[in-house]
C-alpha positions as CSV (number, residue, x, y, z in Angstrom):
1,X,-45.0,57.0,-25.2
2,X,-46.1,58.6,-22.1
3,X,-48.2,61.7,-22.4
4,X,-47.3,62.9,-19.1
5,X,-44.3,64.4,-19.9
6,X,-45.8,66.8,-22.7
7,X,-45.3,70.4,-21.7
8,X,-45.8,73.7,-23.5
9,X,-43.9,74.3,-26.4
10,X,-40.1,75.6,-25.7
11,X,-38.4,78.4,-27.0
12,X,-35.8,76.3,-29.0
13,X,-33.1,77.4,-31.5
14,X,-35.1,75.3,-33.7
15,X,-38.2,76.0,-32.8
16,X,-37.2,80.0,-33.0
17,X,-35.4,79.6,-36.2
18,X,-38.7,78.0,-37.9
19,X,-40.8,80.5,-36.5
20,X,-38.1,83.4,-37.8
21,X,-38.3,81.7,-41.5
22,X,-42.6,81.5,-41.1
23,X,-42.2,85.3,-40.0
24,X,-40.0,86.3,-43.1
25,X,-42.5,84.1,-45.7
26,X,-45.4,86.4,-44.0
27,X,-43.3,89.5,-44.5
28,X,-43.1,88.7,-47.9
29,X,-47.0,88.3,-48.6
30,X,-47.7,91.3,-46.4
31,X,-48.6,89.9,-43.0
32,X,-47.1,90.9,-39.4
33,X,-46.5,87.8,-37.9
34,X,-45.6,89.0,-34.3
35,X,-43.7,85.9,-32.1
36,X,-46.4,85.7,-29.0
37,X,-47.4,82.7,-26.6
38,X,-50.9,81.6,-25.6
39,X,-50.0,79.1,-23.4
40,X,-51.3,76.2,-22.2
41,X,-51.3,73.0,-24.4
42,X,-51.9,72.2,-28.0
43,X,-51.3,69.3,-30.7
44,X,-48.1,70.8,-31.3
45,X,-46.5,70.2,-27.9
46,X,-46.8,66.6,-29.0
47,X,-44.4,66.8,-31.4
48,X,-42.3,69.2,-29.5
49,X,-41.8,66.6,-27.0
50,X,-40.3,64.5,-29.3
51,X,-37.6,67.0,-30.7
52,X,-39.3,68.0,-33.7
53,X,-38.9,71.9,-34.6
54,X,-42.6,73.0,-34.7
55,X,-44.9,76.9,-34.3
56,X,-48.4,76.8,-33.5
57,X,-50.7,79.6,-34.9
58,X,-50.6,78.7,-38.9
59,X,-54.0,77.7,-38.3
60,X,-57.0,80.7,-37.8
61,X,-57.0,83.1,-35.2
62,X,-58.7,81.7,-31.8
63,X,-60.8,82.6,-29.5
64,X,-60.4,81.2,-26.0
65,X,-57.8,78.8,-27.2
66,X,-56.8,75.5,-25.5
67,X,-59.9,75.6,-23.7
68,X,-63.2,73.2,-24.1
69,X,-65.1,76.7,-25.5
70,X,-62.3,77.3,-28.4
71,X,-63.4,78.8,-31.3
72,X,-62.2,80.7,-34.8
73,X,-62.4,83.3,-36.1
74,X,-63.8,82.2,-39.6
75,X,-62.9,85.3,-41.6
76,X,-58.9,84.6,-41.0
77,X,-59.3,81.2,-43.2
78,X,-58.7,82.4,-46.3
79,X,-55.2,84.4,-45.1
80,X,-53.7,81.8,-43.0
81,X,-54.5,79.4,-45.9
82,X,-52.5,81.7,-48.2
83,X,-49.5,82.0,-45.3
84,X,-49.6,77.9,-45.0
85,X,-49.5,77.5,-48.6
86,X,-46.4,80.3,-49.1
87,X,-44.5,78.2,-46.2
88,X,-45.4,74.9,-47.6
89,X,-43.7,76.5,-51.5
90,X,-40.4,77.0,-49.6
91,X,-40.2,73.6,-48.6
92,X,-40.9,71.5,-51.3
């Protein structure tokens, strides 16, 4: 595969529909999940490229993002790892 045809992550039906399920699991733990682009590229456009329904932000919240002087913000581990984990329980 050639990476030169990666671009930004798309707006799909799919990709909107799995960002609207993500948005209603954070509703239901008590998190605003606002839909919001950054753009730029990240590990997710990979996948995007190849069909595959995919949201980036269940990681922490960045600073700078996609840039070489990214960063977190280390405080926002312990509720994304609670929003990841509610995702993850509706899928398996």
């Amino acid at each position: 595969m050639s990476f030169d045809n990666i671009t930004p992550v798309p707006a799909t039906p799919e990709n909107k529909q799995l960002y609207k399920k993500i948005a209603e699991v954070g509703k239901e733990i008590g998190m605003e999940l606002p839909e919001q682009s950054s753009g730029g590229y990240g590990d997710v456009c990979f996948f995007s490229s190849l069909g595959i329904p995919v949201v980036d932000g269940l990681g922490p919240y960045m600073y700078k993002i996609h840039s070489t002087e990214e960063n977190m913000r280390i405080s926002s581990l312990k509720e994304k790892i609670q929003l990841f984990c509610a995702v993850l329980g509706t899928v398996i």
